[in-house]
KEKE-3310 file (N, C-alpha, C; in steps of 0.2 Angstrom, whole numbers, plus 5000, padded with zeros to 4 digits):
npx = (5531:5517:5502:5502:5491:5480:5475:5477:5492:5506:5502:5502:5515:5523:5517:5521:5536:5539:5533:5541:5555:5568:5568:5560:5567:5578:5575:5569:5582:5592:5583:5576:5580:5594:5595:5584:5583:5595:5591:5580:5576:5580:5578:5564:5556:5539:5526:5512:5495:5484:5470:5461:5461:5455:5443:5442:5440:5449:5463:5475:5483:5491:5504:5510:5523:5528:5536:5552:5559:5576:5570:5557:5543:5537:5527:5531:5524:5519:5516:5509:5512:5510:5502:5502:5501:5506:5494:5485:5475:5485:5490:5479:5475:5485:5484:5473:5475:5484:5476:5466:5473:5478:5465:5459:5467:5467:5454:5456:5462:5476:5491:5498:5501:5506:5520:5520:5529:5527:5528:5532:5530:5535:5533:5529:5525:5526:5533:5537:5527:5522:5519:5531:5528:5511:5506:5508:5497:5487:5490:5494:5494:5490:5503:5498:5487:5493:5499:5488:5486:5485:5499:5511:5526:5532:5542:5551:5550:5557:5558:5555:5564:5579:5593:5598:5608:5610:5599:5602:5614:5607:5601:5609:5617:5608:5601:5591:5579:5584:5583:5570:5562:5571:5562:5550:5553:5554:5544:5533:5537:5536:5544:5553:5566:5574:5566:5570:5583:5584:5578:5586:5599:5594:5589:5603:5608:5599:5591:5580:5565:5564:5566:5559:5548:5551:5548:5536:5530:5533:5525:5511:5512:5516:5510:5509:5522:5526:5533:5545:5552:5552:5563:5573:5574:5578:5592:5600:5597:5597:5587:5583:5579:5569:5561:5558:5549:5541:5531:5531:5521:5509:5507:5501:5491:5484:5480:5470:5460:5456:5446:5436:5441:5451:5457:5449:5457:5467:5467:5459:5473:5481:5473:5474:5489:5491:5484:5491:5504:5499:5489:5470:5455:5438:5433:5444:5446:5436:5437:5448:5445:5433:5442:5444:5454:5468:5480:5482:5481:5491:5503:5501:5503:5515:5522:5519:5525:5536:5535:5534:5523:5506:5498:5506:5504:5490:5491:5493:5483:5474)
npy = (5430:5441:5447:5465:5476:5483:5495:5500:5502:5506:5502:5488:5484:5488:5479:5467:5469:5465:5453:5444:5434:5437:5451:5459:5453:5461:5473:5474:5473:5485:5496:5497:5508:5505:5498:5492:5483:5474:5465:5458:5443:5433:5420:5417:5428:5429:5434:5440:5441:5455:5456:5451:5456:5468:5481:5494:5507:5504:5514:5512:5499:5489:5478:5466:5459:5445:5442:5438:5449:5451:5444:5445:5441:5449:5462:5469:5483:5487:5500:5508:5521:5535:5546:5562:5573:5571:5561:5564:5554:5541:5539:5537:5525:5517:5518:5509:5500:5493:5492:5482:5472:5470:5469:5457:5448:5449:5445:5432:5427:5431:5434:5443:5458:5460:5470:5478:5488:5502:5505:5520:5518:5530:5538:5549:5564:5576:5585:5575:5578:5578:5575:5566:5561:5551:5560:5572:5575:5581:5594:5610:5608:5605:5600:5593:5588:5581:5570:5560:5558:5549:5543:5537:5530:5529:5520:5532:5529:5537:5536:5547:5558:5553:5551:5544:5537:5534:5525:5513:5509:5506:5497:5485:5476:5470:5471:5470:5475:5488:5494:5492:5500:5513:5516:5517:5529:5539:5536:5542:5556:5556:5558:5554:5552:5550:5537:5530:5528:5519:5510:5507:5503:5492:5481:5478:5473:5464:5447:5442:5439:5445:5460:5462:5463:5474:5482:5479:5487:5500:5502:5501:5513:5523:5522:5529:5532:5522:5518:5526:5517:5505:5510:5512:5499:5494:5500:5497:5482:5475:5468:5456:5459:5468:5461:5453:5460:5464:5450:5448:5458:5456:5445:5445:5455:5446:5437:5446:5444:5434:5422:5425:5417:5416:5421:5432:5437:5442:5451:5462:5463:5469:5479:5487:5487:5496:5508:5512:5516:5524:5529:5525:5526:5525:5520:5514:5506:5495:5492:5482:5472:5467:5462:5444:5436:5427:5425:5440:5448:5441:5445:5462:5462:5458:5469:5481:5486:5491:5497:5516:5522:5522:5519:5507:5497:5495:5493:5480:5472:5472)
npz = (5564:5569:5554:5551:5555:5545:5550:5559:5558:5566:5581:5578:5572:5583:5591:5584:5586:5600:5601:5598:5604:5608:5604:5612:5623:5621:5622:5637:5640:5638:5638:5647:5665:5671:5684:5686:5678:5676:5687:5681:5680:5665:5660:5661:5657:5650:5641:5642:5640:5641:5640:5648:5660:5659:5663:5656:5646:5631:5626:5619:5609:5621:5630:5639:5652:5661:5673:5685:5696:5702:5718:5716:5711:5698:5684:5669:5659:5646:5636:5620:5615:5602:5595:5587:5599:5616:5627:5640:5645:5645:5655:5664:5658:5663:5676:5678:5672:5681:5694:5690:5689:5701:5708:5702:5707:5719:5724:5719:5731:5735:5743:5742:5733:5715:5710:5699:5684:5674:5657:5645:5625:5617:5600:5596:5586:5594:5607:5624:5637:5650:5664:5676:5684:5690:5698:5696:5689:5694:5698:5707:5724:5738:5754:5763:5757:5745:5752:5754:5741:5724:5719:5708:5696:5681:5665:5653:5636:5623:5607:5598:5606:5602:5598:5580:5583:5597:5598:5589:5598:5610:5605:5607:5597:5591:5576:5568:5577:5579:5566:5562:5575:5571:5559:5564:5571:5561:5552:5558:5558:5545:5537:5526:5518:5529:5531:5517:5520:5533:5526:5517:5522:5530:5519:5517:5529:5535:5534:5522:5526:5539:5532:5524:5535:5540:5527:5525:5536:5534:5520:5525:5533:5522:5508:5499:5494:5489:5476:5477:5487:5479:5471:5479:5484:5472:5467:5477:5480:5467:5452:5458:5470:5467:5462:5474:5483:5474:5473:5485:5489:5479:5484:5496:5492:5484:5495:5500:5494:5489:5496:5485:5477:5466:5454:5455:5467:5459:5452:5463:5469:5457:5456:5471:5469:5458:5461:5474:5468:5456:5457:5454:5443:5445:5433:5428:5439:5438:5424:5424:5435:5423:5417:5414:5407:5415:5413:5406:5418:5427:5419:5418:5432:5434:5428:5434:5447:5440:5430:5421:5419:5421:5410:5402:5411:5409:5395:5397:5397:5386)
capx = (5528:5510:5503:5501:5484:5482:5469:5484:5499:5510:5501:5502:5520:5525:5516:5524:5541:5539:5530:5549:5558:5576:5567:5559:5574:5583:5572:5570:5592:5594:5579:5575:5586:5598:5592:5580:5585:5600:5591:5577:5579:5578:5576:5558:5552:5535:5523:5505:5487:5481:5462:5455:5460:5451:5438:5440:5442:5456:5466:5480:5487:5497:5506:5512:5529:5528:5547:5553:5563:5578:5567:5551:5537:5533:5526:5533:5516:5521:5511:5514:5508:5511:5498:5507:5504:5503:5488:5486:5473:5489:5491:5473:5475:5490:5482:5466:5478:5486:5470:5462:5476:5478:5455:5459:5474:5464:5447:5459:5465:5481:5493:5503:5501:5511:5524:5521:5533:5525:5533:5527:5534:5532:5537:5525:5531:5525:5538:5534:5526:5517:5523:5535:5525:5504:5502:5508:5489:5483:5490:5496:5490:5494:5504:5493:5483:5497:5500:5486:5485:5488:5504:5515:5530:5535:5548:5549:5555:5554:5560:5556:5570:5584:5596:5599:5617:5608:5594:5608:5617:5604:5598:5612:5616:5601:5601:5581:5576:5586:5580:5561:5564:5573:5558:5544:5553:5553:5539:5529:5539:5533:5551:5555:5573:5576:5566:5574:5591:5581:5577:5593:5602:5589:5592:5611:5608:5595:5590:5574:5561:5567:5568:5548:5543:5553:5543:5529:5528:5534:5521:5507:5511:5519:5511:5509:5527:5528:5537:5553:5553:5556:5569:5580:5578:5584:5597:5603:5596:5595:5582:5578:5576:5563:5557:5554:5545:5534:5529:5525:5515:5506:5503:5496:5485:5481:5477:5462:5454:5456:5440:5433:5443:5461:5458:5446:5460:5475:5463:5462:5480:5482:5469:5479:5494:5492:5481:5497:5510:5497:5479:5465:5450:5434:5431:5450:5445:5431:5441:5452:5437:5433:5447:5445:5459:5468:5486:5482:5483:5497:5508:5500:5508:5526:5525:5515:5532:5543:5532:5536:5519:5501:5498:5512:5503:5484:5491:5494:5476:5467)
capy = (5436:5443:5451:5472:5476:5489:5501:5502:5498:5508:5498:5481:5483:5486:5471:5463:5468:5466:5447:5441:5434:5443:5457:5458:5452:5466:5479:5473:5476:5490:5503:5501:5510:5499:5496:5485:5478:5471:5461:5454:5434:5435:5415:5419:5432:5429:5439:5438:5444:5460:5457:5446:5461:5474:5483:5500:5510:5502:5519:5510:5493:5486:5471:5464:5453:5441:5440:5439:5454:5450:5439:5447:5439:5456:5462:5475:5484:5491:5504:5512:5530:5537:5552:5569:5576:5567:5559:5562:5549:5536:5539:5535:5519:5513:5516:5506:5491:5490:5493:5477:5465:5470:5467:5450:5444:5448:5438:5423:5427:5430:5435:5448:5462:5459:5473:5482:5494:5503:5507:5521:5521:5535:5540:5555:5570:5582:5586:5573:5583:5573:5574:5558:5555:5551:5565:5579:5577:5585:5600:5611:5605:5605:5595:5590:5582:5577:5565:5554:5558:5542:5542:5530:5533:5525:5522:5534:5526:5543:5536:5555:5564:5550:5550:5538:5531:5529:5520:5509:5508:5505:5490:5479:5475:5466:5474:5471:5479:5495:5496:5493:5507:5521:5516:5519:5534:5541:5535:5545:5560:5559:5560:5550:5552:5546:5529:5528:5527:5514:5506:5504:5498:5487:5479:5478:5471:5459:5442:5442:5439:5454:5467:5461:5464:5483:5484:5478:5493:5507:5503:5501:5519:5527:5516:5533:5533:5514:5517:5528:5511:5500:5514:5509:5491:5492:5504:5490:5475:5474:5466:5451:5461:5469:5455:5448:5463:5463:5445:5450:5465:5453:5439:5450:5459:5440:5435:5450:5444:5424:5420:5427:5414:5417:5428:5441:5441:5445:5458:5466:5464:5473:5486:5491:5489:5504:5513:5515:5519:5528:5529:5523:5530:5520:5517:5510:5497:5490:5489:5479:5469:5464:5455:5438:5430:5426:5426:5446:5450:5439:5450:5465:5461:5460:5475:5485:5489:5490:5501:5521:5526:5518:5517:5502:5490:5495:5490:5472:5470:5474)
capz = (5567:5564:5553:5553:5556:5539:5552:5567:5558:5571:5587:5578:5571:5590:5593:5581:5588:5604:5600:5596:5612:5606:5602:5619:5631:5624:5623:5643:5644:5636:5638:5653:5667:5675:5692:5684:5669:5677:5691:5679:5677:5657:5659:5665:5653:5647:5637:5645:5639:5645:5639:5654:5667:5655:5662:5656:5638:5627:5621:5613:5611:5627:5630:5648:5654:5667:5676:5688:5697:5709:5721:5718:5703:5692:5675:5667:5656:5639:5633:5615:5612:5596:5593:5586:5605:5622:5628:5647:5648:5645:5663:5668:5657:5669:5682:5675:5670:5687:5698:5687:5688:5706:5709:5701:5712:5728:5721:5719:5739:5735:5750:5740:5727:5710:5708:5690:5682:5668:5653:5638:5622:5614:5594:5591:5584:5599:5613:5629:5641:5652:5672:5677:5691:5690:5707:5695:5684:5700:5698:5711:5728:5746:5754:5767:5751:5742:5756:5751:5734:5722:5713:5703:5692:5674:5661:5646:5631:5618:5602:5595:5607:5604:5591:5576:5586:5601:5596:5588:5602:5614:5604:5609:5592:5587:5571:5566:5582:5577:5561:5566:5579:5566:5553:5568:5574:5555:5548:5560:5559:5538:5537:5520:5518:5535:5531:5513:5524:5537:5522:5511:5526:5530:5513:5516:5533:5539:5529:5518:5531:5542:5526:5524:5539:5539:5520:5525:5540:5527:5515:5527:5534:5516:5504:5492:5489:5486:5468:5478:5490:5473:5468:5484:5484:5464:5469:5482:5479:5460:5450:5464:5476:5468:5461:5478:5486:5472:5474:5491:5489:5476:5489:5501:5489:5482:5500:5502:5490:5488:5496:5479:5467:5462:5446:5458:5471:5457:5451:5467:5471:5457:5459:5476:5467:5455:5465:5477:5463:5452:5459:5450:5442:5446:5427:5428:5442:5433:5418:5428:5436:5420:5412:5415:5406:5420:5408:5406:5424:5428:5414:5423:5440:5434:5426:5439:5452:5437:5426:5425:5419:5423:5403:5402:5414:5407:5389:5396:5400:5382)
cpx = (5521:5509:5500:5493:5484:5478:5475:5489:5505:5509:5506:5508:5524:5523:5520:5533:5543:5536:5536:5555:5565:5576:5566:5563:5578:5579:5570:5578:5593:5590:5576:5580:5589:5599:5589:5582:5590:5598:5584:5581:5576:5576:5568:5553:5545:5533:5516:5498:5485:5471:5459:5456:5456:5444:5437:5441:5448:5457:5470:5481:5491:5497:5508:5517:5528:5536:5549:5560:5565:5573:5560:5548:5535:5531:5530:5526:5520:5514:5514:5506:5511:5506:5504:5506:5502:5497:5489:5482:5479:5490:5487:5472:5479:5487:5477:5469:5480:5482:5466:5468:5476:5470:5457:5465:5470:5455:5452:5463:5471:5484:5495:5501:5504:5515:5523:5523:5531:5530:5531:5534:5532:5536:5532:5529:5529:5531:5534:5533:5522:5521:5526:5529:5515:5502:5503:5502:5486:5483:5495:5491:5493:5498:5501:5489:5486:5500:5495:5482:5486:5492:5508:5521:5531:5540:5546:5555:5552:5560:5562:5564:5578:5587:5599:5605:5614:5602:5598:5611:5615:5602:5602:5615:5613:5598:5592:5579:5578:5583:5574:5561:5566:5567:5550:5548:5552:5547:5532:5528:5534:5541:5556:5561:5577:5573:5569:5578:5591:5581:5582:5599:5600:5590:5598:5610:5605:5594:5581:5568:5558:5565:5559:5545:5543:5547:5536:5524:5528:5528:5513:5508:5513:5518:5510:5517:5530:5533:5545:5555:5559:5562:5574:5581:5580:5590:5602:5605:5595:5589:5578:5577:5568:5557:5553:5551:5541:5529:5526:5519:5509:5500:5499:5489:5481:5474:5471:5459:5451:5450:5434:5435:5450:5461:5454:5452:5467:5472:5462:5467:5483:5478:5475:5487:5496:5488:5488:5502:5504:5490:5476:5459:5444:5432:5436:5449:5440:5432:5445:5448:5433:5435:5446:5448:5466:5477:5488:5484:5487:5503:5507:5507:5514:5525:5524:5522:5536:5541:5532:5529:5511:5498:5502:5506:5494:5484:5489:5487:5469:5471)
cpy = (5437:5447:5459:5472:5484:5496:5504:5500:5500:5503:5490:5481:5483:5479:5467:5460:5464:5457:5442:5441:5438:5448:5460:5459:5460:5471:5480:5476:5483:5496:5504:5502:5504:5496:5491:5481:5472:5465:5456:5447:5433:5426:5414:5424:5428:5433:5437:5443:5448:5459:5455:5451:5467:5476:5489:5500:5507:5509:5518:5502:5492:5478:5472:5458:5452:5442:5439:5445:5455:5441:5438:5443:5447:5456:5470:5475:5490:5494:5510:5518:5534:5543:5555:5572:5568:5567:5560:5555:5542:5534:5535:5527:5516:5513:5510:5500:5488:5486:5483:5471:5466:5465:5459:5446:5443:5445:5433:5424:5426:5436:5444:5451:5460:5466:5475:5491:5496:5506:5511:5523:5525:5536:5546:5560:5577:5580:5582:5577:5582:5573:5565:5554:5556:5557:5569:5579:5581:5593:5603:5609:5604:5601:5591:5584:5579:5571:5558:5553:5551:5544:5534:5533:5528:5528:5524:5532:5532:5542:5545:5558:5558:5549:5543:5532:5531:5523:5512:5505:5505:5497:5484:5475:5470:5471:5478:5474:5488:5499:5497:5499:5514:5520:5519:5526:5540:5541:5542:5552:5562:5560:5554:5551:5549:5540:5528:5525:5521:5509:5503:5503:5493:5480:5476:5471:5464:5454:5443:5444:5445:5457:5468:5462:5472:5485:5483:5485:5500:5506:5503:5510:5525:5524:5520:5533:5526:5514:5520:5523:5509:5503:5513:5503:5488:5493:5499:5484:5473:5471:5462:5453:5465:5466:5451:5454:5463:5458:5442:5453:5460:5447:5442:5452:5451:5437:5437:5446:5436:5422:5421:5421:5420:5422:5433:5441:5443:5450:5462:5469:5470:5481:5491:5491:5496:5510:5515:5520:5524:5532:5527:5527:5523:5516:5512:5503:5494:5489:5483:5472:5464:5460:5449:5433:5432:5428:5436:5450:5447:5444:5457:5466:5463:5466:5480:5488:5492:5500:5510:5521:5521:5515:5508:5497:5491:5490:5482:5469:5471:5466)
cpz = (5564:5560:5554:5553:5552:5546:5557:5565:5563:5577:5584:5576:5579:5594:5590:5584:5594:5606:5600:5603:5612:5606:5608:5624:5629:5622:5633:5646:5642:5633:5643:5660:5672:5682:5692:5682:5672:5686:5689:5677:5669:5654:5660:5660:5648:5646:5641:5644:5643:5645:5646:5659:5663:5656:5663:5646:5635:5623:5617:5614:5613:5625:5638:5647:5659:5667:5682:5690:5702:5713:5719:5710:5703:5687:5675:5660:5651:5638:5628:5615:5605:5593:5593:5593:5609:5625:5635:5649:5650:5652:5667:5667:5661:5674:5683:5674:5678:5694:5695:5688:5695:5710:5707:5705:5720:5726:5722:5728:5738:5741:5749:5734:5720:5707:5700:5689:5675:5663:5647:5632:5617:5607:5591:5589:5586:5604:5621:5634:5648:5659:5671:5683:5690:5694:5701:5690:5691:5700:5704:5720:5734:5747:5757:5761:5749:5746:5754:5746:5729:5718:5711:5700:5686:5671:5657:5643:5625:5613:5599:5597:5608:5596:5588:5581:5592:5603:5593:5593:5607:5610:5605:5603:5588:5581:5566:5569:5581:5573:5562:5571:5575:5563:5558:5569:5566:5551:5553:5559:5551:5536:5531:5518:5522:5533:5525:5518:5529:5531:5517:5517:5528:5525:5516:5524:5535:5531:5528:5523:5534:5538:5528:5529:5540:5534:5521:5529:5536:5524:5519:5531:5528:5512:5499:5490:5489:5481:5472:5483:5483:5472:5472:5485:5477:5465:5473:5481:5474:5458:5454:5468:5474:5467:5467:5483:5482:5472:5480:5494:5486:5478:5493:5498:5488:5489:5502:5499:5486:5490:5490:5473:5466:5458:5449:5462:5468:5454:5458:5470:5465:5454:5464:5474:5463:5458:5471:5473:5459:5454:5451:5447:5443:5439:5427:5431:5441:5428:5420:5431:5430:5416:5417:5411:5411:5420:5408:5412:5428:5425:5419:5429:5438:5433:5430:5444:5445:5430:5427:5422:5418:5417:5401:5404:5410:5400:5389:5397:5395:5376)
residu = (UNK:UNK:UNK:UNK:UNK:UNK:UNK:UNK:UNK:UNK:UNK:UNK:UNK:UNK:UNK:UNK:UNK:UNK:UNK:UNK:UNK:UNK:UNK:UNK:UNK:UNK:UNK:UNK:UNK:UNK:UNK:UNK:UNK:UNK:UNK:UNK:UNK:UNK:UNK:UNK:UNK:UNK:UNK:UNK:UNK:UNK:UNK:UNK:UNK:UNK:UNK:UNK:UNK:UNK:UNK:UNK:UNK:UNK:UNK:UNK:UNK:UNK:UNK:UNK:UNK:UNK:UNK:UNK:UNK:UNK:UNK:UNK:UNK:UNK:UNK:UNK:UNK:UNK:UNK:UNK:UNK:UNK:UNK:UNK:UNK:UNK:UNK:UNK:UNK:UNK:UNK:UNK:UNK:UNK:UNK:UNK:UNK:UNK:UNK:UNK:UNK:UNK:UNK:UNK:UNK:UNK:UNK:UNK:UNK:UNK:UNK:UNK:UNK:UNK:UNK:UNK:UNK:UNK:UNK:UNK:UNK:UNK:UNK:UNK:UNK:UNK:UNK:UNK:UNK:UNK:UNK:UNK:UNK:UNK:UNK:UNK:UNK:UNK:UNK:UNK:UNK:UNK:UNK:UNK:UNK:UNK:UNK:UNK:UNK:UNK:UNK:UNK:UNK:UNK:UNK:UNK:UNK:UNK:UNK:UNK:UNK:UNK:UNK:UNK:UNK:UNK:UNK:UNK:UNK:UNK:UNK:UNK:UNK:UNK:UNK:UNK:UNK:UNK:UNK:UNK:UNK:UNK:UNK:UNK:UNK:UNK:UNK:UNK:UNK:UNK:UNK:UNK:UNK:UNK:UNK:UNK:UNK:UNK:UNK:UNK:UNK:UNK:UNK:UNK:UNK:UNK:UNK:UNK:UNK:UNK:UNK:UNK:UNK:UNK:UNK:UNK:UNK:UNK:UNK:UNK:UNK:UNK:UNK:UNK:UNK:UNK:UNK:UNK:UNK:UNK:UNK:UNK:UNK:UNK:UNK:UNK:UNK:UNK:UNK:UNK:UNK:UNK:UNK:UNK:UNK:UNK:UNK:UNK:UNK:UNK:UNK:UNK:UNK:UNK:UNK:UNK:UNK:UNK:UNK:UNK:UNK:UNK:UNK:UNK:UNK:UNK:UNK:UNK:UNK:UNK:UNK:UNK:UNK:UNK:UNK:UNK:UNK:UNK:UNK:UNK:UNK:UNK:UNK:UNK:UNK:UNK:UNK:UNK:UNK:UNK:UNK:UNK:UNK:UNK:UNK:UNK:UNK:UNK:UNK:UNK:UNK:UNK:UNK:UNK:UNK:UNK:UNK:UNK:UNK:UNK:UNK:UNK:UNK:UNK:UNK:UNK:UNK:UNK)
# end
C-alpha cells in the first residue's frame, strides 16, 4: 500500500484503501445498492487513472473502476468528500469527470457512451444535505425547464450517519476495511475514545502490516495524542508491540530526513518524535541538531515513546 500523503491524509488513506483489490471488490458488494453490485463482473474490476480526462479544478482526490455491469463496459467514479460541511461543487466535479471522459470517447470515434455511476463518500461531521439528484442545485424551477435541465443521480456512502455494527456488517468481514472505515469515520468526528476502541481492536485483530497502516492514519490525523496511542498498544500488545510502532515512527522520521546522512535523519526523526509527545522549543531542536554522537541519539529513540516526561530522553543526549 502507499504511503499517506502527511498534507491530505484523509484523501490518500482512501486511496490507500481503496488501492487494495479486496478492499475494493467488496466496497463494490456491499456499499453499493444491490441492483448494481449484484450484476458487476468482479472478474473485471480495474482501477483506472482519472488525470488524463482532467480538465477542470481538482476539489478532492477521485479514483475510477473500470467493470463491466451485466453486459454493459462501465466505471464506477469514487469521489471522497470529507470537509465538516458538504461541498455542492462535488456535484459540478461529477459532472466535470463525466463530461471529460465522455469528450474523450467521441474524439476516439467511439459508437457508444460509457455508462458512469458516481459514488461520494462522505465522513464529515456536518448532516449530508446535498439533493440526491444534480436537477435539485437548480432550485425550484418549472417544469417546462426542468425538461431539459441536466440531471444525474449518485450513490451516498455517509460513513458519519452509519453505525459502528453497520459499518461492520456492511464490510463483508474484511476486517481491515472495517476498521479503516470506523478510524476514518472517527478520526474526523475528533472523536478519540471512538479511535482508541478502533484501535485496540485493530491490535487484537489484523496482522502487523494492517495495524501500521490503521496507526499510521491515527497519527497523521492525531499525532498530538501519540503518547495515549502507545498507552493502548501497551495495554494490548505489551512491550513489542510498542517496540514495533516505535521502530516505525522512527523509520518514517529516519526516511524525511536520510537524504542528509543517517545521524541528520535519526536527529530529525527524533525532533518529530518529541515534538508530537511533548513539543519542542526551538533552543530544544538545535540542542538536538547538535549531538553528533550518533550512540546518544540511538539511546534517545528507545526512550522517546516509552518516556513519561521530555527531561528523560534530553538527559540521554548530554
Amino acid at each position: 500500500m502507499s504511503k499517506l500523503n502527511s498534507l491530505k491524509p484523509h484523501d490518500s488513506f482512501f486511496k490507500r484503501i481503496l488501492s487494495d483489490e479486496r478492499n475494493l471488490k467488496d466496497i463494490l458488494r456491499h456499499f453499493l445498492p444491490e441492483a448494481i453490485s449484484k450484476d458487476i463482473a468482479y472478474e473485471s474490476v480495474k482501477l483506472i487513472t482519472t488525470e488524463k480526462v482532467k480538465g477542470y479544478k481538482q476539489y478532492r482526490l477521485d479514483l475510477a473502476v473500470e467493470c463491466k455491469i451485466g453486459e454493459e463496459d462501465g466505471q464506477v467514479y469514487f469521489v471522497f468528500e470529507h470537509k465538516s460541511y458538504p461541498d455542492m461543487a462535488v456535484l459540478i466535479q461529477i459532472a466535470s469527470y463525466m463530461t471529460a471522459v465522455w469528450d474523450e470517447e467521441m474524439r476516439k470515434k467511439g459508437e457508444k457512451l460509457t455508462p458512469i455511476i458516481p459514488v461520494i463518500f462522505y465522513h464529515g461531521d456536518g448532516e449530508w444535505k446535498i439533493s440526491p439528484r444534480f436537477a435539485g442545485q437548480f432550485g425550484s424551477i418549472s417544469e417546462a425547464i426542468s425538461r431539459y435541465a441536466m440531471d444525474y443521480g449518485y450513490v451516498l456512502v455517509d460513513l458519519r450517519g452509519m453505525r459502528d455494527e453497520e459499518i461492520e456488517e456492511r464490510s463483508g468481514g474484511n476486517s481491515f476495511l472495517a476498521f479503516a472505515l470506523l478510524a476514518m469515520r472517527y478520526a474526523v468526528l475528533s472523536d478519540i475514545s471512538g479511535l482508541k476502541v478502533v484501535f485496540k481492536a485493530a491490535i487484537i485483530s489484523l496482522d502487523r502490516e494492517e495495524l501500521f497502516v490503521i496507526f499510521d492514519y491515527i497519527m497523521h490525523t492525531r499525532e498530538e495524542q501519540l503518547d495515549e496511542f502507545i498507552e493502548v498498544a501497551k495495554e494490548v500488545g505489551g512491550e513489542n508491540m510498542v517496540q514495533s510502532l516505535a521502530e516505525r515512527l522512527i523509520n518514517e522520521g529516519i526516511e524525511k530526513g536520510i537524504q542528509k546522512g543517517a545521524i541528520k535523519g535519526k536527529q530529525a526523526a527524533l525532533i518529530r518524535l518529541l515534538n508530537k509527545k511533548f513539543g519542542l522549543t526551538k533552543a530544544e531542536e538545535r540542542r538536538i541538531e547538535s549531538v553528533e554522537d550518533e550512540s546518544k541519539i540511538d539511546e534517545a529513540l528507545e526512550l522517546v515513546l516509552t518516556a513519561s516526561e521530555k527531561a528523560e530522553v534530553m538527559r540521554a543526549l548530554k
